[in-house]
N, C-alpha and C positions, 0 to 999 in steps of 0.2 A: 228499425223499431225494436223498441224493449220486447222479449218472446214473453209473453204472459201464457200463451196457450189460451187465448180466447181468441177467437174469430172475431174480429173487428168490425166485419158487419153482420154479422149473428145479429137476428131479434132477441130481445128481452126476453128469457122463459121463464119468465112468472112475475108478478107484480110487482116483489119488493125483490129487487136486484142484487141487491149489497153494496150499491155504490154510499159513498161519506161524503155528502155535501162538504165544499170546500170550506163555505164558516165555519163548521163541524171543526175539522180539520185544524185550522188556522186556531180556533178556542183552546182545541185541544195544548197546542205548542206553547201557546200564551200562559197557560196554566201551570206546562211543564215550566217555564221560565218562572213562576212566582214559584214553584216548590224547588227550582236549582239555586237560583240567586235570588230572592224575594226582596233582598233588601237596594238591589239595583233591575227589577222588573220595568218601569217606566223608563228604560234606555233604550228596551228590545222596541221593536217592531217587526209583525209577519208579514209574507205574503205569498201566499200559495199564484203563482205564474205557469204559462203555459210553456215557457221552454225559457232556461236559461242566458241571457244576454250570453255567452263565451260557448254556448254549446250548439251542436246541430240538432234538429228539431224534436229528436228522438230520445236523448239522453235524459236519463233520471239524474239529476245535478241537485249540486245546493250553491248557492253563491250568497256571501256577505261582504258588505259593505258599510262604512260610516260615513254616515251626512249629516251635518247640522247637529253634530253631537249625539246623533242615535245610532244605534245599530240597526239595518235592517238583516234579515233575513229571508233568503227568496228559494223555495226549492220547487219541484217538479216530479213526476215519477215516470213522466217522458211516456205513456202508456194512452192510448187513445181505447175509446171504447164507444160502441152504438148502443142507446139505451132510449128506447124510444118512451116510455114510462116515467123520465126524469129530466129534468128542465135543465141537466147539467151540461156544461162543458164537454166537448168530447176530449180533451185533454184532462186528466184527472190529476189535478196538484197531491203530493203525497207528505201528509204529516209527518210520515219519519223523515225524508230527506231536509225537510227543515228541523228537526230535532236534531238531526244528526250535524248540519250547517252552528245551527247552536254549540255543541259538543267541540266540534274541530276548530269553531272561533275561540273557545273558554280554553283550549290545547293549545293551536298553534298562536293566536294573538295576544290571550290573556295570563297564557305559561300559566294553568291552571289545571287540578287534576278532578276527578269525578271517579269513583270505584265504590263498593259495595257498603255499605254504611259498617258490618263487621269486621273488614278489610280497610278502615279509616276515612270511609266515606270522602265530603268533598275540601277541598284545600284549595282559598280562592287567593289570586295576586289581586287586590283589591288595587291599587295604586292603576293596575292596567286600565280600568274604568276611569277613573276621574279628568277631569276635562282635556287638560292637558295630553294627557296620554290619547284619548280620543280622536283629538286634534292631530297628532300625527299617526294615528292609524290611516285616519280619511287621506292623507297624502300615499298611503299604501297602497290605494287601489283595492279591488273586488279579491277573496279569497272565494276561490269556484275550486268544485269538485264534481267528476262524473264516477257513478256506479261503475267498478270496472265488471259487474254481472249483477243480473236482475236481480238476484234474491240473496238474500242473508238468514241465514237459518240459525234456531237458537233450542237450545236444549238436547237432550237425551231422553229415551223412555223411563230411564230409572228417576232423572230427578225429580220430578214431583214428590218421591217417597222417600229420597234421600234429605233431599235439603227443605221441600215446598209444602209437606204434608197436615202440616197443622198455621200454617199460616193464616194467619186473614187479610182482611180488606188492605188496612193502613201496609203492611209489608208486600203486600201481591202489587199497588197501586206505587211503590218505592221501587219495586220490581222492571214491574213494565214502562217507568222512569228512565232506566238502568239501558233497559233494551233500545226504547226511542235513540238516546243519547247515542247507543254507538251503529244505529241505522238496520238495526236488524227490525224486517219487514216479512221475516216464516216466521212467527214462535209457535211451538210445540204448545197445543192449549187442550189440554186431556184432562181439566178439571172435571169434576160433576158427571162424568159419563155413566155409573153406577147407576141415578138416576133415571139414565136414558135406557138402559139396560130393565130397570125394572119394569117399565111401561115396555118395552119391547117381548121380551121375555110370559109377560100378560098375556101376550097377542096367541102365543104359544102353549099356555094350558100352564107354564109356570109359576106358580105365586113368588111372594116374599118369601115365606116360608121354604120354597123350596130352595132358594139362594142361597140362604146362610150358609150351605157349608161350599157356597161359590165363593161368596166373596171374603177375599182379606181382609185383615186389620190395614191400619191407614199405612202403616212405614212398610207395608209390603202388598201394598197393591197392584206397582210396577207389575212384579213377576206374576199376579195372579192375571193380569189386564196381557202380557207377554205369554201365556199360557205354561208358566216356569212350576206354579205354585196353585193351588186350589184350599181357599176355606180357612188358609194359616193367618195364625194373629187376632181372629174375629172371634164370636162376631160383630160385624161391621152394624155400629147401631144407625138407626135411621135417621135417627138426628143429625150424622154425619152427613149421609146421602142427601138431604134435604139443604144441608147448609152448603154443602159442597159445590149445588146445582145452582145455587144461590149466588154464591161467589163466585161462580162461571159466567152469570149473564152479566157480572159487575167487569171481569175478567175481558169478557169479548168484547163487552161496550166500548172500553177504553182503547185497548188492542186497536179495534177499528177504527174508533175515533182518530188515531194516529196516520189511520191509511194500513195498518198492517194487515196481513193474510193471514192469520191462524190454521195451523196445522190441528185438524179433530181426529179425532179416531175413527176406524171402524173395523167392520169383522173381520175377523183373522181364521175363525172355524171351532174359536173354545166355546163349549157349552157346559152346561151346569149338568150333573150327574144325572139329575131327574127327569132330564131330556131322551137318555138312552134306557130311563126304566119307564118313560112314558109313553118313548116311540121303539120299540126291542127290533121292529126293522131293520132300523136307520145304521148304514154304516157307520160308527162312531167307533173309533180306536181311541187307548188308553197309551198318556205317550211313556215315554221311557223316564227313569226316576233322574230326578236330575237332582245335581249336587250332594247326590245322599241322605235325601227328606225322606222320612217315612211315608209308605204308599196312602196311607190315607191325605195328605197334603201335595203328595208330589204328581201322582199318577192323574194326569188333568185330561179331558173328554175333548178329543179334537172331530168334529163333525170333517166328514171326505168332502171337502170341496166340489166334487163330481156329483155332491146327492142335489136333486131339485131343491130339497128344502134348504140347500146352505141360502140358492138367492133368495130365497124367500125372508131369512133371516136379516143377511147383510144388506138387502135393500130397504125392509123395514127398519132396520137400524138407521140406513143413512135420513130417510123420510121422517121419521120422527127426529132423528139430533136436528134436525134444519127447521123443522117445526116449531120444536124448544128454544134453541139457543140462535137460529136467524141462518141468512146465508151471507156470501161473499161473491164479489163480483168477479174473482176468481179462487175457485174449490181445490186445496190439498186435505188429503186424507193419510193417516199412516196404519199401517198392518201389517206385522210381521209375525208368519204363518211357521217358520222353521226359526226361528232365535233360539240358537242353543240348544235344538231340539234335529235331530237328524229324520230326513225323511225316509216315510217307511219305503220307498226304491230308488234307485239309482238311474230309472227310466227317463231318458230326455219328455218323452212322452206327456209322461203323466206330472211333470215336472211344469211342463208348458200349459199340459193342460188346467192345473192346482194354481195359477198365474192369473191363467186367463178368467178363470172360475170367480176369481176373488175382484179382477176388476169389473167384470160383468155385473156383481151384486150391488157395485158401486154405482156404475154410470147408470143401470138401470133407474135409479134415484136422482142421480144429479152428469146430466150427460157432459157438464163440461170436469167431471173429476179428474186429478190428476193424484196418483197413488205416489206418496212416499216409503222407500223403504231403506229399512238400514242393513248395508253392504256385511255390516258385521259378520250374518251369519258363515261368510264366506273365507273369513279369518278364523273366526272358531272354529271351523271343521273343515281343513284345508284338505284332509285325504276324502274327502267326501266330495267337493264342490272342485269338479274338474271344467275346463273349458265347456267340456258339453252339454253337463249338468248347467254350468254359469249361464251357459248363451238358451238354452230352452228353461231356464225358469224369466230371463230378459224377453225371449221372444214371446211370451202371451200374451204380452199388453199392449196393443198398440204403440207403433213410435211416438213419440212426445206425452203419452199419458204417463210413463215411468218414471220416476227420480229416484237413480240411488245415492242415499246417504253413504259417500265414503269414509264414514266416521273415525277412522285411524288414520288417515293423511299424513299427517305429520311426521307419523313413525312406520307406517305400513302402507304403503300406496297404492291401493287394490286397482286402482285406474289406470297403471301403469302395466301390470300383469296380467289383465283381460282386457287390453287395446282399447280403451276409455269405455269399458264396462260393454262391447259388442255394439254398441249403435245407441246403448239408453242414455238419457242424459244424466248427467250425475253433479254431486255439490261435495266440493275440496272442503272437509274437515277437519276439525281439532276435537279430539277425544279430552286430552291431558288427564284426568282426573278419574281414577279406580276409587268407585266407594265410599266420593267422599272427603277423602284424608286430608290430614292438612299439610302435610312433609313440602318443602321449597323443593322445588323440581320444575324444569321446562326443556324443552327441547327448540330453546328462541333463532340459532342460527337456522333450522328446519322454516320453524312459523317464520323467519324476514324474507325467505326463497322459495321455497315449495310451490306455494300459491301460485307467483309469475311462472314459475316452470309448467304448472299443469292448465294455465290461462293458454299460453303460447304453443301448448300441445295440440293445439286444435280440437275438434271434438265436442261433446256432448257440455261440457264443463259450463255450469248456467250459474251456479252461487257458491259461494264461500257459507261455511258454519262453525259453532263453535257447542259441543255436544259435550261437557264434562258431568259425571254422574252426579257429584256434587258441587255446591259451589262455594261463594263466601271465601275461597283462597287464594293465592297465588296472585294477584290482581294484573302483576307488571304480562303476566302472558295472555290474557284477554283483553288487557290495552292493548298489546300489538297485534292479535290476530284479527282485532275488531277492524281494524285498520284497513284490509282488506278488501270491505265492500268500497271502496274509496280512492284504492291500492293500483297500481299497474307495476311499477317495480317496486326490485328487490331492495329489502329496508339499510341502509346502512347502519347496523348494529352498534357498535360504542357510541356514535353520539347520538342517534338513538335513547340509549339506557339513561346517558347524561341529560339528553333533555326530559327525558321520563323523570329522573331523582327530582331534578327542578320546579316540573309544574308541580308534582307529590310534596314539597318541601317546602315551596314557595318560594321570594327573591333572597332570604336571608341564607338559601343553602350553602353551605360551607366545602371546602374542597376535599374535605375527610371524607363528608357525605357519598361524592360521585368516587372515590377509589373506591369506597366502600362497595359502591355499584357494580365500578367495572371487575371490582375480584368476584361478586355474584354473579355477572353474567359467563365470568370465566370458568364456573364452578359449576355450581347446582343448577344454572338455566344453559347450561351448555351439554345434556345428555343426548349422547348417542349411541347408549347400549342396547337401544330397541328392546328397553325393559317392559311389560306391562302392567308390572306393580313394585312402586318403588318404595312402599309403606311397611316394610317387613323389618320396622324399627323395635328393637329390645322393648322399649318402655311398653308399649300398646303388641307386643306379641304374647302369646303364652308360654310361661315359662318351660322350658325343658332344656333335658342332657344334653339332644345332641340337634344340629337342625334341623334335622326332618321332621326333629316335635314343633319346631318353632315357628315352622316357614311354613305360608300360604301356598299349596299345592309344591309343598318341597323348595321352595323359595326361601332363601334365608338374606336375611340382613347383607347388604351390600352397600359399596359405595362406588358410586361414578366419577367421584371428582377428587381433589385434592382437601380434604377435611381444614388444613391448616390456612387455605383460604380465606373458606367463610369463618374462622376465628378469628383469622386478620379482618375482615369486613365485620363481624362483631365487634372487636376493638375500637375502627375506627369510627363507625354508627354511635356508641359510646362517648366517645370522642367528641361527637357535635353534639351533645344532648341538649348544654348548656345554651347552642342558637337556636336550636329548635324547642325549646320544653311549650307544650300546650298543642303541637301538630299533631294532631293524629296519626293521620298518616304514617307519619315517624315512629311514632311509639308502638303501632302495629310492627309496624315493620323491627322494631329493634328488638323488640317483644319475641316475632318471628323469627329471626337471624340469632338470638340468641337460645330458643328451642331449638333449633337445628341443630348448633353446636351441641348444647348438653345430649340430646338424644342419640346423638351418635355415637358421646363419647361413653354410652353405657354398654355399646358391642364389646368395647374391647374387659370391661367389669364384670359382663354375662363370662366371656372365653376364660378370664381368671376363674372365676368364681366355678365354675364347670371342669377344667385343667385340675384346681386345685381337688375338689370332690374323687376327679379319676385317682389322682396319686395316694389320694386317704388322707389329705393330710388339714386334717378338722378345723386348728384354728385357722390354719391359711386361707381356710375356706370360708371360713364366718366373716375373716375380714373382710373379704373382695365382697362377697355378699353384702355388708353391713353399705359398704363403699356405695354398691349399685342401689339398698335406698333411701342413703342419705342425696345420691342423685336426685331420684324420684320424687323426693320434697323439694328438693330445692327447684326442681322442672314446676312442679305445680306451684310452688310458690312463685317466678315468676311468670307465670299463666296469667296467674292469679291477678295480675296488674292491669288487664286491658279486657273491656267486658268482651271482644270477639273471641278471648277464647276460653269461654268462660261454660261451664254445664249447665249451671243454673238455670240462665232465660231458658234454655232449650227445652228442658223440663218444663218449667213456667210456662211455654206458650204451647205445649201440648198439654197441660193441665186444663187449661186454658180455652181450647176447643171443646173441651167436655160440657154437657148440660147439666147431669149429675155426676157426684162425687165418685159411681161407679166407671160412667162412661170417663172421668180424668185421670182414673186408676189404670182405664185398659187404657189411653193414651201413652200415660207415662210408660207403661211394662212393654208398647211398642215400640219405643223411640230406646228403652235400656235396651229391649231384646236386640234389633238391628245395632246398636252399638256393639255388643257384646256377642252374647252366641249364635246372633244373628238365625242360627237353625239347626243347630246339632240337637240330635235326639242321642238318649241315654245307651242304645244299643245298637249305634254306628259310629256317629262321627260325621255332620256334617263337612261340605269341602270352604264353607267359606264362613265358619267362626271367624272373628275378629277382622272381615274383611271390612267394613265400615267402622275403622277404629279412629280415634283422634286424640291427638294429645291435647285435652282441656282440663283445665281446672276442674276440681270436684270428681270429674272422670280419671286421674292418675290417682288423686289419695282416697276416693271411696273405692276403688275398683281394682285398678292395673297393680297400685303398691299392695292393698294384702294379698293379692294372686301371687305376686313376685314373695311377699314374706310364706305364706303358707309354701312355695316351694321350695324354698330357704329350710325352713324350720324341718319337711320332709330329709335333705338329704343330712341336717344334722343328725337328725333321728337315726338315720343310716348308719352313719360313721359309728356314734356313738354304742347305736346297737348290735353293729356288725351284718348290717344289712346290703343286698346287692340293690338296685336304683331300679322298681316296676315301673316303666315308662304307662302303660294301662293305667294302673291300680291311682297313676297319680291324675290322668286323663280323666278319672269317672270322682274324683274327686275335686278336681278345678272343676271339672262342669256342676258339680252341685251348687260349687262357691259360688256362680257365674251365675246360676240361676235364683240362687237367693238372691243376688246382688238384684239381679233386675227384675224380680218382683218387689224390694225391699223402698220404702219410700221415704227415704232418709230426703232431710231438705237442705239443697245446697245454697253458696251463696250466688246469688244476681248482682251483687254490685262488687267494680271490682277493689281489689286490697292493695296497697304497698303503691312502693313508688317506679314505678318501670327502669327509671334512670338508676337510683341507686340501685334497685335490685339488682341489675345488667352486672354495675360495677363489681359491686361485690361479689356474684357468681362469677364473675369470667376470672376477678384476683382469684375466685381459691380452685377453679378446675384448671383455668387454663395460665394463669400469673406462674405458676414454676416454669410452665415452658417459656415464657416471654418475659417480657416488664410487666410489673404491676400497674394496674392504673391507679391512678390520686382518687380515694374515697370521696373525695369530694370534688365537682366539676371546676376544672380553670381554665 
């Protein structure tokens, strides 16, 4: 039987249980089908069953089928439950695994693709439908699928504030589309909790009032909810908080309506300052500054775990979120007490007992909790978290109340190095994504193997996830790792990628298309430097002499692969423009493949232009300069082509969350700030300016090009005047630039400009045509 971590004949503890009636259910998937294919909805058919015709009684499956010219679709979540308060089924049908039945028919039968609507959304082989086609599906036989583990888990703590933070309804509800289709059944649901926090916080003598300088702005509440950050960005108007909490009950409705388990939050031990000037008792330590924030934002109030009033707190926490926003028939909660933040001893002890403290405050409120936490911290501060540290911060929770998120799987296998995490059970993840960025990067040969290695490892290993900070990029590596919950072996990669260009492309894809493919997969989705930030691109870094100014914690511009690859796979993407014109899909993708190239080829523009500076020799230097940004236009202008990567809407729908024209003001200077200086103060230096950078339209010519020109025009100044190069003097004058920029509310464009194909053409004739053939301006 599926482990859910409920006791099967457990009574009901409390009235309204959280189970989703199956019509529920079944409505739900119905609905998803008129927003996937709406213009072939009367072909599908659901049916939520009690166990799959091809599976044994236990398996959470999906099986499709065509009869009579319909499709049906039949899933299961194979999970029994005693609920004496509900007329249901003790087998509970699960809306995603027929969502997900959906997804893998529109894939494998319909050679059809589905991805983010900014990443080209969907691309149907319509011909796969119509009768004929139908007809010999039904001679195919049933397409069956079992879970190869209970859960699929979805998000990271940061995204919400990276990518989610001003969204509404119509994108939250396109979202959780996104997730049904590829069967993830954890999503990370930390909407609205602000809300939950303020009634709680009540309970404790805390006003509104006293919050503000708790809570963040919206693009950085992560770290303030993480205990990273206090009071930065804000303040957080109530308008938010109210629409937030709003959007959460609309958020979990659906979520559940699917059958899925929402991961919520709860206490971790940060308190609002006013706590320790209300209660001057109370052990409450100030943590240590992190990334270089000034103490008034960085230095956040961690209440000791071991005081009686933490459970008082975290259990009124969990008691009122459940109040609010409802429960579930089974409880995850996430809290992570040390992220990035080192504990104040190295005592197994007290380690064990800071564990147990936090899920006591839990279960005390909801006794079937099961705590998620992310492994992370355990990668960040490896001289810190030894075996013994690892195994007594695992031992204070009960066996099966624990999951660790091994959030770097892919590339870091923390399950492997602590013997599958000491006894806890733990979920094989995909990080892929620092920040945000949009840079082509995967590590796909890792995502087609990994998984079956740490399935057949035996062990605690219960779900696959897929955690990237940001999202909206890279599509081709979360169609594969989504794969997963579904997966048992290892993926055979070339035809693979080949049938991925396929359904992405549709039947007319051309043979250019799939080389094009296979040199990407051979390049940029084939890294195995075990980098953890591979966005340390010239265009989006800040400018300086030597890399230490330029690179994120000393990190400079790198490459993994072979550059002249993906030129070759630009060329020949190019190449099919002419079968493809009007695919989306395509045009992202060519859009994408052809920033990859320009961006890179500005490192080698940066080292002239820098070379030339050292030898003194002025004009040489202006040229390579002038060279790198006549780049920088020609990158934004084809940006410019495809509204995904575009600045505009992003502004626009954080304007857009506003009530008044103040509160769209502090939206927008959030959403510049996290782009851009994300948090350096005038007299240090934050460690992660420019960490959420992206090469978008509007974003290189309002921003990254005059940064690059103003450091330009400095070292002329230099030469000219016979000056040495202050790395300082230029640092406190970018950041001025930086911070004008992102209070400055110049208006970009929303729709996009130019033609993606010819702009392709013509940029690759004039950067990259001397090294190769010219392509024909015009498509043959």
């Amino acid at each position: 039987m599926v482990n859910t971590g409920v006791d099967a004949d457990a009574p009901c503890a409390s009235q309204f249980c959280g189970f989703i009636p199956l019509e529920r259910q079944e409505e739900a998937v119905r609905d998803l089908i008129a927003r996937t294919v709406p213009e072939y909805r009367q072909l599908f058919r659901v049916h939520g069953v009690m166990r799959c015709a091809h599976s044994h009684q236990a398996a959470a499956c999906f099986e499709v089928h065509v009869a009579d010219g319909l499709v049906h679709i039949q899933g299961t979540s194979g999970a029994r439950y005693k609920c004496p308060c509900s007329r249901l089924a003790p087998d509970m049908p699960a809306g995603t695994e027929m969502a997900a039945g959906l997804h893998w028919f529109l894939k494998y039968a319909c050679r059809s693709a589905v991805s983010w609507a900014a990443t080209g959304g969907r691309s149907l082989d319509h011909g796969c439908l119509a009768p004929q086609a139908l007809r010999a599906l039904e001679q195919q036989g049933a397409m069956h699928r079992e879970r190869s583990v209970p859960w699929h888990y979805y998000q990271n703590v940061v995204t919400p504030s990276y990518s989610m933070a001003y969204w509404d309804w119509d994108r939250w509800e396109a979202e959780i589309d996104w997730m049904a289709l590829q069967g993830i059944n954890l999503p990370l649901a930390f909407t609205g909790q602000e809300y939950i926090w303020q009634k709680v916080w009540g309970k404790f003598d805390i006003s509104r009032g006293d919050l503000q300088e708790h809570f963040s702005g919206p693009s950085f509440l992560a770290w303030q909810r993480m205990g990273n950050l206090r009071g930065y960005a804000g303040p957080l108007p109530q308008s938010y908080i109210n629409d937030q909490a709003e959007l959460q009950h609309r958020i979990l409705k659906r979520m559940r309506s699917f059958g899925m388990t929402p991961v919520l939050p709860a206490f971790a031990g940060f308190v609002p300052p006013a706590l320790a000037q209300k209660r001057p008792g109370l052990n409450i330590v100030r943590s240590d500054n992190w990334c270089n924030f000034p103490d008034q934002y960085c230095c956040v109030h961690l209440l000791d775990p071991l005081e009686p009033l933490f459970q008082d707190i975290g259990t009124a926490f969990i008691e009122t979120l459940r109040e609010e926003f409802g429960r579930d028939a089974v409880s995850f909660y996430s809290a992570d007490t040390f992220n990035e933040m080192k504990p104040p001893t190295d005592d197994p002890i007290y380690l064990g007992n800071v564990t147990s403290a936090v899920y006591q405050a839990m279960s005390a409120a909801d006794p079937q909790a099961r705590w998620l936490m992310q492994a992370w911290l355990f990668y960040d501060n490896q001289d810190f978290w030894k075996p013994p540290q690892i195994q007594a911060l695992v031992s204070g929770v009960p066996k099966g109340a624990l999951v660790m998120l091994d959030l770097y799987a892919e590339v870091f296998p923390l399950w492997k190095l602590t013997e599958g995490f000491y006894g806890a059970d733990f979920i094989f993840c995909m990080l892929h994504n620092f920040g945000g960025n949009i840079e082509m990067y995967g590590a796909l040969p890792a995502v087609a193997e990994a998984p079956q290695e740490a399935m057949q490892a035996g062990g605690g290993m219960i779900g696959v996830g897929m955690c990237p900070e940001g999202i909206e990029q890279n599509p081709v590596v979360y169609d594969l790792m989504a794969e997963w919950a579904f997966r048992r072996d290892a993926v055979p990669l070339p035809q693979w990628v080949a049938d991925y260009a396929r359904r992405r492309y549709g039947p007319g894809t051309p043979d250019s298309a799939l080389r094009a493919w296979q040199l990407l997969l051979e390049s940029v989705y084939s890294a195995t430097d075990r980098h953890t930030d591979h966005s340390r691109d010239i265009p989006t870094s800040r400018p300086g002499l030597a890399p230490w100014e330029i690179g994120l914690w000393g990190l400079r511009p790198h490459l993994w692969y072979d550059p002249s690859q993906v030129e070759e796979a630009w060329s020949l993407l190019i190449q099919s423009a002419d079968s493809l014109q009007g695919v989306q899909p395509f045009l992202y993708d060519l859009v994408d493949v052809g920033r990859q190239v320009l961006s890179k080829l500005a490192t080698g523009m940066w080292n002239a232009t820098a070379e030339e500076y050292t030898a003194r020799a002025a004009q040489r230097m202006q040229h390579e300069g002038q060279r790198l940004l006549d780049l920088l236009d020609d990158l934004d202008e084809l940006l410019a082509t495809h509204w995904g990567f575009l600045l505009g809407p992003r502004i626009a729908e954080a304007r857009a969350a506003g009530h008044t024209s103040e509160e769209s003001d502090l939206y927008e200077w959030n959403l510049r700030t996290q782009l851009s200086v994300w948090g350096t103060s005038p007299r240090g230096g934050s460690e992660v300016e420019d960490y959420a950078n992206r090469e978008w339209a509007g974003l290189i010519s309002s921003y990254y090009k005059p940064r690059w020109e103003a450091w330009l025009a400095r070292l002329r100044d230099d030469l000219e005047e016979g000056n040495m190069y202050d790395a300082e003097e230029w640092r406190l004058d970018a950041l001025s630039l930086t911070l004008n920029w992102a209070h400055s509310r110049k208006a970009l464009p929303q729709q996009p400009q130019g033609d993606a194909a010819e702009v392709s053409k013509r940029l690759y004739n004039k950067h990259i045509g001397s090294k190769s053939q010219d392509l024909p301006c015009k498509a043959s």
